[in-house]
C-alpha positions in Angstrom: 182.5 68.4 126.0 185.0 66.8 123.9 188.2 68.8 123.9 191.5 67.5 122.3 194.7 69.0 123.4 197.9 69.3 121.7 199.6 71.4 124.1 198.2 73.6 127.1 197.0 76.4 124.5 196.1 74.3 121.7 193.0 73.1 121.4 190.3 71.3 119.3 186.5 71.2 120.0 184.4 68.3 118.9 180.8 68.9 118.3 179.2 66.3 121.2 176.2 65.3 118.1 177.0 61.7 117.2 178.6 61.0 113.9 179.2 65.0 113.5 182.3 66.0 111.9 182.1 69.6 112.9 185.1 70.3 115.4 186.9 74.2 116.0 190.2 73.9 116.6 192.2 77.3 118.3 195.8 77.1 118.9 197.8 79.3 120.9 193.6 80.4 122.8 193.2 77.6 125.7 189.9 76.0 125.9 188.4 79.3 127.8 189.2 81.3 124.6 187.9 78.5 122.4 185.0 78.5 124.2 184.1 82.0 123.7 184.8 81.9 120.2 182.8 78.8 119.6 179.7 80.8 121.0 180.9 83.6 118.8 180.3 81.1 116.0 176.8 80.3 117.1 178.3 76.8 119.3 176.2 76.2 122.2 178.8 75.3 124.8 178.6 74.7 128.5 179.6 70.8 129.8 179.0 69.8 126.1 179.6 71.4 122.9 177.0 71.3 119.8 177.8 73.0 116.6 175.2 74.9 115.0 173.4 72.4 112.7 172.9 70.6 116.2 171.7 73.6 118.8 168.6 72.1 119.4 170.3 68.5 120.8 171.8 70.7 123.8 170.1 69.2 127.1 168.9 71.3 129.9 171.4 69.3 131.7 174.7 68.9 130.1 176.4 66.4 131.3 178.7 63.9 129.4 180.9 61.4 131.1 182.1 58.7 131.6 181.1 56.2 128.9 179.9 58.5 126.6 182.4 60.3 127.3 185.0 57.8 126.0 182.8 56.8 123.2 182.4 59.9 121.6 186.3 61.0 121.8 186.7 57.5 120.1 184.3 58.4 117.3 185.9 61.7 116.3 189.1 60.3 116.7 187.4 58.1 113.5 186.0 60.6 111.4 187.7 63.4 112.0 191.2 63.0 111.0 192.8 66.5 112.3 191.9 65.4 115.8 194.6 62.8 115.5 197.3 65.5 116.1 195.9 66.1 119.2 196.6 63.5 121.8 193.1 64.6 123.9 
């Protein structure tokens, strides 16, 4: 998962799809609270996060690290502005 932090409680989720802008962002929750409502909001979310115009991308095996890892915080650093206020 790609979770941006602002403080201990506040919290923004990135959707793991490439290129996807979606993100949920929860201050004041932690990223246990986050999680819970991201799956309230149809997220799929355990190891990686997908929103839920991209469900069906979730592995059997989520895993994201490393590399990908960095790549992907990179990218919605890019194209999602708001993440910016979170140093990650």
């Amino acid at each position: 998962m790609v979770w941006f932090t602002k403080t201990t409680t506040d919290v923004l989720l990135a959707c793991d799809a490439a290129k996807c802008t979606s993100v949920i962002t929860r201050d004041a929750s932690g990223i246990s609270a986050a999680s819970e409502y991201a799956r309230a909001h149809g997220w799929k979310v355990g190891g990686m996060a997908y929103c839920p115009d991209h469900v069906d991308l979730m592995p059997f095996a989520p895993i994201l690290g490393g590399a990908k890892q960095k790549q992907r915080r990179i990218e919605v650093m890019e194209i999602h502005p708001l993440s910016k206020e979170y140093t990650g």
